[in-house]
C-alpha positions in Angstrom: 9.8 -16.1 -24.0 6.3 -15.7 -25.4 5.0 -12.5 -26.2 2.7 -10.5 -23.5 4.2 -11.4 -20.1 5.3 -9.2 -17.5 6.9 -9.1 -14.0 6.5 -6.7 -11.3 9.2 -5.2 -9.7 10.1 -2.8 -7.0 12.9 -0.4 -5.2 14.7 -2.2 -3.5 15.4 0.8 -0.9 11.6 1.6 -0.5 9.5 -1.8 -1.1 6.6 0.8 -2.0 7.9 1.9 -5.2 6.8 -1.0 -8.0 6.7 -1.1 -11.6 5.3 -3.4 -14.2 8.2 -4.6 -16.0 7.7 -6.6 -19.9 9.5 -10.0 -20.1 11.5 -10.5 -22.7 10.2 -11.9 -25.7 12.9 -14.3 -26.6 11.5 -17.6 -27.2 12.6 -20.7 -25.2 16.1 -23.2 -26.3 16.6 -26.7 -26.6 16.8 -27.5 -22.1 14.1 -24.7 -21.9 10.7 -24.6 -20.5 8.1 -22.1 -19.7 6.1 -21.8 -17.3 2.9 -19.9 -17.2 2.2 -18.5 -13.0 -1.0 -19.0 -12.1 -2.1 -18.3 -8.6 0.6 -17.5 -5.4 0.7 -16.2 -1.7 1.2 -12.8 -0.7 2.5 -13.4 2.9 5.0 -11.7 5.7 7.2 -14.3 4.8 7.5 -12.4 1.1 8.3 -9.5 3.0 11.0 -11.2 4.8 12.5 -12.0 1.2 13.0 -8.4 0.4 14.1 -7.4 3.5 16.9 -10.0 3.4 16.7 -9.6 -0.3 20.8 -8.7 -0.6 22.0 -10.0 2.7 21.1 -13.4 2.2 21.2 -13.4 -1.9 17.1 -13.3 -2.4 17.3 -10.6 -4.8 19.2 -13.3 -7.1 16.9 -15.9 -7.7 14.9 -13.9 -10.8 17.7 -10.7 -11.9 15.3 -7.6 -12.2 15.9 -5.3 -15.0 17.9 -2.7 -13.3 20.4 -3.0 -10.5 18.2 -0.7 -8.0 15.3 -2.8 -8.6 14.3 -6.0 -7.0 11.7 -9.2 -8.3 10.4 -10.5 -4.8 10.0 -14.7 -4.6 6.6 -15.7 -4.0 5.3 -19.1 -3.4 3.0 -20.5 -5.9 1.6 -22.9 -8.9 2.2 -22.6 -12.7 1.4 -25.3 -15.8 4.3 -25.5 -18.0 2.9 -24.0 -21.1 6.1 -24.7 -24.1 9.1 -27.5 -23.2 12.0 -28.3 -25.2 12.7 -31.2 -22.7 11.7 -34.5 -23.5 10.6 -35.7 -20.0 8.9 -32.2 -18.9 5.3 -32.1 -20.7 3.0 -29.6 -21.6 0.1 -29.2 -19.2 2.4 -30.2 -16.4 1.1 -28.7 -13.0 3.8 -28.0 -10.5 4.3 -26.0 -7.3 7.6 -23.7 -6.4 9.4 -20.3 -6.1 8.3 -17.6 -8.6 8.8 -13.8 -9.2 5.4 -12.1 -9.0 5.0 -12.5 -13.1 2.9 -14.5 -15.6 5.7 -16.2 -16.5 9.1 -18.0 -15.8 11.5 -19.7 -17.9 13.9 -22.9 -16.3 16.3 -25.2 -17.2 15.4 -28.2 -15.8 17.8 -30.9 -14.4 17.4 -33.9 -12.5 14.3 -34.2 -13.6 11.8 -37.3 -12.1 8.2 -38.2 -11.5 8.2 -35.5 -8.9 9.1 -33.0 -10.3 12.9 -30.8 -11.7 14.7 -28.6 -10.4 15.9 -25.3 -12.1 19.7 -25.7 -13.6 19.6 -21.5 -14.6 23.4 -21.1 -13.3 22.5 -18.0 -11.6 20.5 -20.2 -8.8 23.3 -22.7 -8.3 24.7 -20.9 -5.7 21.8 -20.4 -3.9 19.8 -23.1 -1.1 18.5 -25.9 -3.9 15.5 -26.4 -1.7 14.1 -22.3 -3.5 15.3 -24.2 -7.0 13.0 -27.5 -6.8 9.7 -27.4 -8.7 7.0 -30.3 -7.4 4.6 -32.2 -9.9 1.0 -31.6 -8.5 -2.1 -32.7 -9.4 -4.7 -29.9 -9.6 -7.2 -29.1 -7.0 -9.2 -27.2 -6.0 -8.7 -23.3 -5.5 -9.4 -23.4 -1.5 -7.2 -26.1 -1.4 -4.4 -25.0 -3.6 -4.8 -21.5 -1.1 -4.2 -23.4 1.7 -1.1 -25.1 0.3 0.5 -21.9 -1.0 0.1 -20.0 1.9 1.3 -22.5 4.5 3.5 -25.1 2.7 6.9 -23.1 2.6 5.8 -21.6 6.3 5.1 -24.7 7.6 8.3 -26.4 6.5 10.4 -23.7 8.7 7.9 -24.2 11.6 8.3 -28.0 11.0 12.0 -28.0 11.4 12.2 -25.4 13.8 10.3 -28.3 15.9 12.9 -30.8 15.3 15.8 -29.0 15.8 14.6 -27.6 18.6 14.2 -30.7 20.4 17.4 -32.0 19.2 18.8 -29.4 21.5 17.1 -30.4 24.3 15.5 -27.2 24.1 18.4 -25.9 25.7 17.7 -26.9 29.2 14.5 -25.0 29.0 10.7 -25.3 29.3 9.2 -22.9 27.8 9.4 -21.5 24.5 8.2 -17.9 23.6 7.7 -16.7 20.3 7.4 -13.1 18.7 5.0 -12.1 15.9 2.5 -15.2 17.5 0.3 -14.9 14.8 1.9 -14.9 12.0 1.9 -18.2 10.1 5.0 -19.5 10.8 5.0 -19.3 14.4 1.9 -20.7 14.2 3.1 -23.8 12.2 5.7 -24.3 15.0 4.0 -23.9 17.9 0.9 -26.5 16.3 4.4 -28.8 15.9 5.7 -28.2 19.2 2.0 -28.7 21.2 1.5 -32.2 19.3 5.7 -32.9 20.2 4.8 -32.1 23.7 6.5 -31.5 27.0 7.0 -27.7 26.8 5.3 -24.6 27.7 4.3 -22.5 25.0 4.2 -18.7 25.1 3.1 -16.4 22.3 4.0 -12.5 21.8 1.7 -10.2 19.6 0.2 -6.9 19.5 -2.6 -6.4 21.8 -5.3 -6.7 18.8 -4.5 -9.9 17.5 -4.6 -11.8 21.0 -7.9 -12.8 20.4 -7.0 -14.4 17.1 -3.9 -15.9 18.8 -5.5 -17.9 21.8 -8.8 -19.1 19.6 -5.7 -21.0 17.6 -5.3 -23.3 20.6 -1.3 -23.2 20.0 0.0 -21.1 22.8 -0.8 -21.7 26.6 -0.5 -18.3 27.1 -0.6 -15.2 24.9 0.9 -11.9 25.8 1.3 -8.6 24.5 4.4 -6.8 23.9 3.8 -3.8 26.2 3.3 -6.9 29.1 6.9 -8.7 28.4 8.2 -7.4 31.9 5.3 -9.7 33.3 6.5 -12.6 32.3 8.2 -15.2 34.6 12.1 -15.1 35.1 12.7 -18.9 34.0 14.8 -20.7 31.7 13.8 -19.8 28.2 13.8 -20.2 24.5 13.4 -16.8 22.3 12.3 -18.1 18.5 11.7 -14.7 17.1 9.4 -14.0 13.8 9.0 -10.2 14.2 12.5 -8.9 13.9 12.1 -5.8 15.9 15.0 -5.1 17.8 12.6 -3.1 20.8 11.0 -6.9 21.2 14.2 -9.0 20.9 15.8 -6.3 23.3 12.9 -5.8 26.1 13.1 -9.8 25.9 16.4 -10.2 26.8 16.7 -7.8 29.5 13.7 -8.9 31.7 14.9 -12.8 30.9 18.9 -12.0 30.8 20.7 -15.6 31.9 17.4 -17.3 31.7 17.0 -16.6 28.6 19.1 -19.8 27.3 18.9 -19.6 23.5 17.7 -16.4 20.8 16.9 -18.0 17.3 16.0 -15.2 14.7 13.8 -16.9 12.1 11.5 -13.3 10.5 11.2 -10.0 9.9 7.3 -9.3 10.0 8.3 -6.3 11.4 10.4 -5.3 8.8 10.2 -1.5 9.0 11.2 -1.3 12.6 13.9 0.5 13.6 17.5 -1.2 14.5 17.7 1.0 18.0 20.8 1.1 19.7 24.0 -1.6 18.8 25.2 -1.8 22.3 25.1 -5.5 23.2 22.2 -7.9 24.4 21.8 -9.4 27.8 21.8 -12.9 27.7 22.7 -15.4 24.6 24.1 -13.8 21.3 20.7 -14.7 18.6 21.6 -17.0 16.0 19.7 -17.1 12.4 17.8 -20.1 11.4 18.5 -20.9 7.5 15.4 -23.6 6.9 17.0 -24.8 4.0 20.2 -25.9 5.5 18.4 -27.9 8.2 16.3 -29.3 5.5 19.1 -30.3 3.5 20.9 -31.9 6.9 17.3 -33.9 7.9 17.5 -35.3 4.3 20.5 -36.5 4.6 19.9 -38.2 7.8 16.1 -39.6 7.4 16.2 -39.2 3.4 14.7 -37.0 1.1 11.2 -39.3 0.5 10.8 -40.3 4.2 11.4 -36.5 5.4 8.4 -35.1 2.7 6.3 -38.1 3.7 6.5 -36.6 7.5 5.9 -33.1 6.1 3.0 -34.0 4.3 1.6 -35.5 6.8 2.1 -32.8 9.6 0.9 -30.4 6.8 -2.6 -31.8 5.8 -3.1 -31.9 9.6 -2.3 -27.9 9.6 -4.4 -27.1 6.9 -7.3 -28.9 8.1 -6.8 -27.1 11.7 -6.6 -23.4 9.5 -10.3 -24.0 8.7 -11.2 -22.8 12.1 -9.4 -19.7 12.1 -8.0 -18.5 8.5 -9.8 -17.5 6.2 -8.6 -17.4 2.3 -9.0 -13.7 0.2 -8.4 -13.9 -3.4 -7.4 -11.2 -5.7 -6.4 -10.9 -9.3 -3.7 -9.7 -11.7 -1.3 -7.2 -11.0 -2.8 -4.3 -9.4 -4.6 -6.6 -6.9 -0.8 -8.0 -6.6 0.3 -4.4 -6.1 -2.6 -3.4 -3.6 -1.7 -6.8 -1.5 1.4 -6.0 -0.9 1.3 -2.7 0.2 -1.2 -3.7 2.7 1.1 -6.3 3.9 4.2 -3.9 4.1 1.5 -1.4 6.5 0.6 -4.5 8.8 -3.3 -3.7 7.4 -4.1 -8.0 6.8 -5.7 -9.1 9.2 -4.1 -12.3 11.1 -7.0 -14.1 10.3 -6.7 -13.4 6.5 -4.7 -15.4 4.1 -4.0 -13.9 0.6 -3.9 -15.4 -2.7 -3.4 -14.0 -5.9 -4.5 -15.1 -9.0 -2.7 -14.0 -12.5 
Protein backbone atom coordinates (compact mmCIF):
# COMPACT_ATOMS: atom_id res chain seq x y z
CA UNK A 1 0.00 0.00 0.00
CA UNK A 2 1.25 3.50 -0.71
CA UNK A 3 3.15 5.29 1.73
CA UNK A 4 1.38 7.96 4.17
CA UNK A 5 -2.05 6.46 4.88
CA UNK A 6 -3.55 5.74 8.09
CA UNK A 7 -6.77 4.34 9.75
CA UNK A 8 -8.31 5.20 12.83
CA UNK A 9 -9.14 2.78 15.30
CA UNK A 10 -10.73 2.37 18.68
CA UNK A 11 -11.35 0.02 21.95
CA UNK A 12 -13.55 -1.98 21.28
CA UNK A 13 -14.76 -2.10 25.11
CA UNK A 14 -14.97 1.82 25.41
CA UNK A 15 -15.77 3.26 21.72
CA UNK A 16 -14.02 6.58 23.29
CA UNK A 17 -10.62 5.36 23.30
CA UNK A 18 -9.25 5.93 19.37
CA UNK A 19 -5.86 5.92 17.92
CA UNK A 20 -4.45 6.83 14.56
CA UNK A 21 -3.13 3.73 13.31
CA UNK A 22 -0.28 3.80 9.89
CA UNK A 23 -1.38 1.45 7.00
CA UNK A 24 0.95 -0.72 5.90
CA UNK A 25 3.17 0.29 3.30
CA UNK A 26 3.16 -2.78 1.23
CA UNK A 27 2.48 -2.00 -2.27
CA UNK A 28 -0.51 -3.50 -4.13
CA UNK A 29 -0.36 -7.37 -6.26
CA UNK A 30 -1.38 -8.54 -9.46
CA UNK A 31 -5.78 -8.74 -8.48
CA UNK A 32 -5.08 -5.62 -6.30
CA UNK A 33 -6.41 -2.20 -6.25
CA UNK A 34 -6.34 0.84 -4.11
CA UNK A 35 -8.50 2.92 -3.19
CA UNK A 36 -8.08 6.34 -1.98
CA UNK A 37 -11.42 7.41 0.80
CA UNK A 38 -12.54 10.51 0.12
CA UNK A 39 -15.59 11.80 1.97
CA UNK A 40 -18.07 9.32 4.33
CA UNK A 41 -20.98 9.52 6.97
CA UNK A 42 -20.65 9.61 10.51
CA UNK A 43 -24.10 8.42 11.56
CA UNK A 44 -25.96 6.28 14.53
CA UNK A 45 -26.04 3.63 12.16
CA UNK A 46 -21.93 3.56 12.58
CA UNK A 47 -22.57 3.29 16.05
CA UNK A 48 -24.72 0.44 15.65
CA UNK A 49 -21.67 -1.27 13.79
CA UNK A 50 -19.58 -1.18 16.85
CA UNK A 51 -22.01 -2.01 19.10
CA UNK A 52 -22.75 -5.27 17.18
CA UNK A 53 -19.20 -5.09 16.05
CA UNK A 54 -18.46 -9.01 17.46
CA UNK A 55 -21.87 -10.27 17.71
CA UNK A 56 -22.82 -9.99 14.27
CA UNK A 57 -18.97 -10.17 12.70
CA UNK A 58 -18.68 -6.11 11.97
CA UNK A 59 -15.43 -5.93 13.58
CA UNK A 60 -14.22 -8.31 10.51
CA UNK A 61 -14.76 -6.46 7.63
CA UNK A 62 -11.19 -4.28 7.91
CA UNK A 63 -8.85 -6.56 10.89
CA UNK A 64 -7.51 -3.70 13.20
CA UNK A 65 -4.01 -4.00 14.24
CA UNK A 66 -4.54 -5.47 17.64
CA UNK A 67 -7.09 -7.93 18.83
CA UNK A 68 -8.62 -5.31 21.47
CA UNK A 69 -8.99 -2.80 18.86
CA UNK A 70 -11.75 -2.32 16.41
CA UNK A 71 -11.82 -0.30 12.54
CA UNK A 72 -15.61 0.88 12.56
CA UNK A 73 -17.42 0.57 8.69
CA UNK A 74 -18.45 3.74 7.46
CA UNK A 75 -20.41 4.49 4.37
CA UNK A 76 -18.65 6.44 1.78
CA UNK A 77 -16.83 7.37 -1.76
CA UNK A 78 -13.26 6.76 -2.77
CA UNK A 79 -11.39 7.04 -6.60
CA UNK A 80 -9.29 4.07 -7.13
CA UNK A 81 -5.98 5.56 -7.16
CA UNK A 82 -3.33 2.27 -8.40
CA UNK A 83 -5.09 -1.17 -10.20
CA UNK A 84 -3.48 -4.22 -11.11
CA UNK A 85 -6.83 -5.32 -12.72
CA UNK A 86 -7.42 -4.85 -16.26
CA UNK A 87 -11.07 -3.94 -16.15
CA UNK A 88 -10.88 -1.59 -12.82
CA UNK A 89 -9.29 1.95 -13.98
CA UNK A 90 -7.60 4.54 -12.49
CA UNK A 91 -9.77 7.54 -11.61
CA UNK A 92 -12.73 5.17 -11.13
CA UNK A 93 -15.30 6.79 -8.63
CA UNK A 94 -17.26 4.37 -6.60
CA UNK A 95 -19.42 4.22 -3.46
CA UNK A 96 -19.27 1.42 -0.56
CA UNK A 97 -18.22 0.16 2.96
CA UNK A 98 -14.88 1.67 4.26
CA UNK A 99 -12.90 1.78 7.58
CA UNK A 100 -12.51 5.42 8.63
CA UNK A 101 -8.90 5.63 6.69
CA UNK A 102 -7.42 7.34 3.55
CA UNK A 103 -7.14 4.25 2.08
CA UNK A 104 -8.32 0.66 1.27
CA UNK A 105 -6.91 -2.09 -0.64
CA UNK A 106 -9.59 -4.97 -2.51
CA UNK A 107 -9.52 -7.71 -4.64
CA UNK A 108 -11.94 -7.28 -6.91
CA UNK A 109 -14.17 -10.05 -8.50
CA UNK A 110 -17.09 -10.07 -10.52
CA UNK A 111 -16.35 -7.11 -11.78
CA UNK A 112 -19.01 -5.14 -14.41
CA UNK A 113 -20.06 -1.70 -15.61
CA UNK A 114 -21.42 -1.18 -12.11
CA UNK A 115 -19.16 -1.75 -10.20
CA UNK A 116 -16.84 -5.11 -8.22
CA UNK A 117 -17.18 -6.56 -5.33
CA UNK A 118 -14.30 -7.24 -2.76
CA UNK A 119 -12.92 -11.01 -3.13
CA UNK A 120 -10.34 -10.33 0.30
CA UNK A 121 -11.29 -13.97 1.79
CA UNK A 122 -11.75 -12.51 5.09
CA UNK A 123 -15.19 -10.80 3.78
CA UNK A 124 -16.50 -13.93 2.17
CA UNK A 125 -18.14 -15.02 5.05
CA UNK A 126 -19.76 -11.95 5.68
CA UNK A 127 -23.42 -10.36 4.00
CA UNK A 128 -22.01 -9.62 0.18
CA UNK A 129 -24.34 -6.66 0.10
CA UNK A 130 -21.14 -4.69 2.86
CA UNK A 131 -18.55 -6.32 0.02
CA UNK A 132 -20.13 -4.56 -3.30
CA UNK A 133 -18.47 -1.29 -4.42
CA UNK A 134 -20.87 0.90 -7.03
CA UNK A 135 -19.35 2.89 -10.10
CA UNK A 136 -20.60 6.54 -9.59
CA UNK A 137 -20.32 9.42 -11.46
CA UNK A 138 -19.18 12.38 -9.42
CA UNK A 139 -21.37 15.04 -8.13
CA UNK A 140 -21.56 17.38 -6.29
CA UNK A 141 -20.60 17.57 -2.45
CA UNK A 142 -24.30 18.34 -1.15
CA UNK A 143 -25.36 15.70 -3.20
CA UNK A 144 -22.86 13.12 -2.61
CA UNK A 145 -23.78 14.14 1.45
CA UNK A 146 -27.11 13.28 0.93
CA UNK A 147 -26.34 9.93 -0.73
CA UNK A 148 -23.83 8.81 1.97
CA UNK A 149 -25.84 9.59 4.74
CA UNK A 150 -29.11 8.10 3.61
CA UNK A 151 -28.33 5.42 0.97
CA UNK A 152 -27.33 2.38 3.30
CA UNK A 153 -30.33 3.81 5.89
CA UNK A 154 -32.70 4.08 3.49
CA UNK A 155 -32.19 0.64 2.02
CA UNK A 156 -33.07 -0.95 5.65
CA UNK A 157 -36.06 1.49 5.85
CA UNK A 158 -36.95 0.41 2.23
CA UNK A 159 -37.15 -3.21 3.05
CA UNK A 160 -38.39 -2.88 6.34
CA UNK A 161 -41.55 -1.42 4.23
CA UNK A 162 -41.85 -4.46 2.11
CA UNK A 163 -41.43 -6.99 4.45
CA UNK A 164 -43.60 -5.50 6.59
CA UNK A 165 -46.42 -5.61 4.30
CA UNK A 166 -45.71 -8.92 3.22
CA UNK A 167 -46.79 -9.84 6.73
CA UNK A 168 -49.82 -8.26 6.56
CA UNK A 169 -48.51 -6.17 9.15
CA UNK A 170 -49.32 -8.75 11.45
CA UNK A 171 -53.00 -8.18 11.74
CA UNK A 172 -52.23 -4.72 12.92
CA UNK A 173 -52.77 -0.95 12.05
CA UNK A 174 -50.51 0.89 13.48
CA UNK A 175 -46.93 0.76 13.55
CA UNK A 176 -44.82 2.52 16.24
CA UNK A 177 -41.32 3.20 15.99
CA UNK A 178 -38.48 3.99 18.62
CA UNK A 179 -35.63 6.44 18.07
CA UNK A 180 -38.34 8.50 15.51
CA UNK A 181 -35.83 10.60 14.34
CA UNK A 182 -33.16 8.93 13.57
CA UNK A 183 -32.66 8.41 9.84
CA UNK A 184 -33.70 5.07 9.43
CA UNK A 185 -36.91 5.19 10.91
CA UNK A 186 -37.43 8.05 9.07
CA UNK A 187 -36.68 6.34 5.71
CA UNK A 188 -39.35 3.73 6.69
CA UNK A 189 -41.98 5.55 7.92
CA UNK A 190 -41.56 8.12 4.49
CA UNK A 191 -41.92 4.27 2.74
CA UNK A 192 -44.69 3.23 4.81
CA UNK A 193 -46.88 6.80 4.50
CA UNK A 194 -46.52 6.67 0.47
CA UNK A 195 -47.42 2.41 0.95
CA UNK A 196 -50.38 3.60 2.80
CA UNK A 197 -53.15 2.09 4.89
CA UNK A 198 -51.53 2.15 8.33
CA UNK A 199 -51.24 4.44 11.23
CA UNK A 200 -47.95 5.71 11.99
CA UNK A 201 -46.64 6.41 15.46
CA UNK A 202 -43.16 7.81 16.25
CA UNK A 203 -41.26 7.58 19.82
CA UNK A 204 -38.45 10.15 20.68
CA UNK A 205 -37.09 12.17 23.37
CA UNK A 206 -39.15 15.05 24.22
CA UNK A 207 -36.59 17.59 22.44
CA UNK A 208 -36.61 16.22 19.16
CA UNK A 209 -40.57 16.13 18.68
CA UNK A 210 -40.55 19.18 17.01
CA UNK A 211 -38.01 17.97 14.45
CA UNK A 212 -40.08 14.70 14.31
CA UNK A 213 -43.66 15.99 13.39
CA UNK A 214 -42.21 19.02 10.89
CA UNK A 215 -40.97 15.55 8.88
CA UNK A 216 -44.53 14.86 7.96
CA UNK A 217 -43.88 10.91 8.49
CA UNK A 218 -45.59 10.10 11.65
CA UNK A 219 -49.35 10.87 12.51
CA UNK A 220 -48.49 11.17 15.81
CA UNK A 221 -45.29 11.68 17.76
CA UNK A 222 -44.80 10.85 21.38
CA UNK A 223 -42.39 10.94 23.89
CA UNK A 224 -40.95 8.14 25.82
CA UNK A 225 -41.99 9.28 29.37
CA UNK A 226 -45.84 9.32 27.58
CA UNK A 227 -45.74 5.46 26.19
CA UNK A 228 -48.43 4.47 28.91
CA UNK A 229 -50.75 6.99 26.88
CA UNK A 230 -50.85 5.33 24.15
CA UNK A 231 -53.92 3.29 22.86
CA UNK A 232 -54.17 -0.51 23.81
CA UNK A 233 -54.58 -1.79 20.05
CA UNK A 234 -53.11 -4.21 17.82
CA UNK A 235 -49.56 -3.17 17.15
CA UNK A 236 -46.20 -3.36 15.42
CA UNK A 237 -42.90 -2.41 17.60
CA UNK A 238 -39.98 -1.60 14.82
CA UNK A 239 -37.36 -0.57 17.28
CA UNK A 240 -34.17 1.72 16.31
CA UNK A 241 -33.10 2.80 19.79
CA UNK A 242 -32.22 -0.45 21.42
CA UNK A 243 -32.96 0.47 24.96
CA UNK A 244 -34.34 -2.17 26.78
CA UNK A 245 -36.39 0.59 29.39
CA UNK A 246 -38.24 1.56 25.84
CA UNK A 247 -38.70 -1.99 24.33
CA UNK A 248 -39.76 -2.98 27.93
CA UNK A 249 -42.27 -0.04 28.97
CA UNK A 250 -43.66 -0.85 25.32
CA UNK A 251 -44.48 -4.15 25.83
CA UNK A 252 -46.07 -4.03 29.08
CA UNK A 253 -48.66 -1.12 28.42
CA UNK A 254 -49.36 -3.04 24.80
CA UNK A 255 -48.79 -6.82 26.14
CA UNK A 256 -51.09 -9.15 23.54
CA UNK A 257 -51.69 -6.23 21.40
CA UNK A 258 -48.56 -5.73 20.74
CA UNK A 259 -48.47 -8.41 17.65
CA UNK A 260 -44.85 -8.24 16.41
CA UNK A 261 -41.19 -6.61 18.11
CA UNK A 262 -38.69 -6.17 15.18
CA UNK A 263 -35.26 -4.94 16.57
CA UNK A 264 -33.52 -3.10 13.67
CA UNK A 265 -30.83 -0.27 15.98
CA UNK A 266 -29.01 0.56 18.71
CA UNK A 267 -28.97 4.51 18.71
CA UNK A 268 -29.06 4.01 22.17
CA UNK A 269 -26.21 2.10 22.40
CA UNK A 270 -25.02 2.93 25.96
CA UNK A 271 -28.23 2.05 27.63
CA UNK A 272 -28.33 -0.32 30.14
CA UNK A 273 -29.64 -4.06 29.48
CA UNK A 274 -32.01 -3.80 32.88
CA UNK A 275 -33.45 -6.78 34.14
CA UNK A 276 -33.54 -10.45 31.82
CA UNK A 277 -36.78 -11.60 33.13
CA UNK A 278 -39.04 -12.05 30.17
CA UNK A 279 -41.16 -9.58 27.92
CA UNK A 280 -44.94 -9.38 27.82
CA UNK A 281 -46.18 -9.96 24.55
CA UNK A 282 -44.18 -11.26 21.29
CA UNK A 283 -40.48 -12.52 21.65
CA UNK A 284 -38.40 -9.37 19.33
CA UNK A 285 -36.86 -10.66 16.38
CA UNK A 286 -33.63 -8.98 14.60
CA UNK A 287 -33.99 -7.57 11.19
CA UNK A 288 -30.68 -8.51 9.04
CA UNK A 289 -31.24 -5.89 5.90
CA UNK A 290 -28.90 -7.73 3.93
CA UNK A 291 -30.62 -11.05 4.07
CA UNK A 292 -33.95 -9.59 3.00
CA UNK A 293 -32.01 -7.75 0.28
CA UNK A 294 -30.50 -10.76 -0.95
CA UNK A 295 -34.17 -12.68 -0.80
CA UNK A 296 -36.00 -9.44 -2.75
CA UNK A 297 -33.12 -10.03 -5.39
CA UNK A 298 -33.77 -13.13 -5.96
CA UNK A 299 -37.40 -12.77 -6.29
CA UNK A 300 -37.71 -9.28 -8.43
CA UNK A 301 -33.87 -9.36 -9.56
CA UNK A 302 -30.99 -7.61 -8.65
CA UNK A 303 -31.45 -4.60 -11.54
CA UNK A 304 -35.19 -4.20 -11.13
CA UNK A 305 -34.90 -4.15 -7.12
CA UNK A 306 -32.03 -1.02 -7.36
CA UNK A 307 -34.10 0.56 -10.05
CA UNK A 308 -37.02 0.70 -7.21
CA UNK A 309 -34.47 1.81 -4.58
CA UNK A 310 -33.25 4.53 -6.56
CA UNK A 311 -36.18 5.67 -7.19
CA UNK A 312 -37.67 5.78 -3.66
CA UNK A 313 -34.24 7.22 -2.74
CA UNK A 314 -34.01 10.44 -4.89
CA UNK A 315 -37.59 10.96 -3.65
CA UNK A 316 -36.03 10.84 0.07
CA UNK A 317 -33.32 13.03 -0.54
CA UNK A 318 -35.27 15.59 -2.22
CA UNK A 319 -37.82 15.50 0.88
CA UNK A 320 -34.40 15.90 3.47
CA UNK A 321 -34.00 19.41 2.00
CA UNK A 322 -36.80 20.55 4.27
CA UNK A 323 -35.48 19.31 7.40
CA UNK A 324 -31.72 18.03 7.29
CA UNK A 325 -29.24 19.96 7.10
CA UNK A 326 -25.51 18.62 5.87
CA UNK A 327 -22.19 19.64 8.39
CA UNK A 328 -18.92 18.88 6.89
CA UNK A 329 -15.75 18.28 8.70
CA UNK A 330 -12.26 17.24 7.77
CA UNK A 331 -9.50 14.75 8.39
CA UNK A 332 -9.04 12.81 11.29
CA UNK A 333 -9.52 14.81 14.30
CA UNK A 334 -12.80 16.21 12.89
CA UNK A 335 -13.44 12.32 12.31
CA UNK A 336 -12.48 11.77 15.93
CA UNK A 337 -14.50 14.94 17.33
CA UNK A 338 -17.77 13.48 15.25
CA UNK A 339 -17.89 10.56 16.61
CA UNK A 340 -17.62 11.28 20.05
CA UNK A 341 -20.44 13.60 19.72
CA UNK A 342 -22.46 10.98 18.20
CA UNK A 343 -21.59 8.32 20.89
CA UNK A 344 -22.99 11.47 23.68
CA UNK A 345 -26.34 11.85 21.62
CA UNK A 346 -24.85 15.81 21.12
CA UNK A 347 -25.92 15.89 16.86
CA UNK A 348 -28.71 17.34 16.50
CA UNK A 349 -31.59 15.25 14.61
CA UNK A 350 -31.66 17.81 12.19
CA UNK A 351 -27.82 17.55 11.45
CA UNK A 352 -26.31 15.14 8.96
CA UNK A 353 -22.42 14.62 9.13
CA UNK A 354 -19.98 14.25 6.56
CA UNK A 355 -16.48 13.84 6.64
CA UNK A 356 -14.03 14.64 4.34
CA UNK A 357 -10.34 12.99 4.26
Amino acid sequence: MNNGHSVLEMAKQSFYDMKLTPLSEEAIGEGEALIAISRFALTANNVTYAKFGDAMAYWNFFPASAEHLGRVPVWGFGDVVASKVEAVVVGTRVYGFFPIATALKVQPIKINALGFRDGAPHRQAMAQAYNHYAVVTPKDGETEGRIALFKPLFTTGFLLDNWIFEEHVWGAKTIISSSASSKTALAMNACLKRSGGVKLVGLTAPQSIGFVEATGYYDEVVSYQAIDTLPVEASVFVDFAGDPKITRDLHTHLEDQLKASIIVGGAHWDATQGASSPLPGPKPQFFFAPTHLARLSLSLGGAELNREIETALVLFIQDSQAWLDIEETFGFAGAEQAWKRLLDHEVAAKTGIMIQL
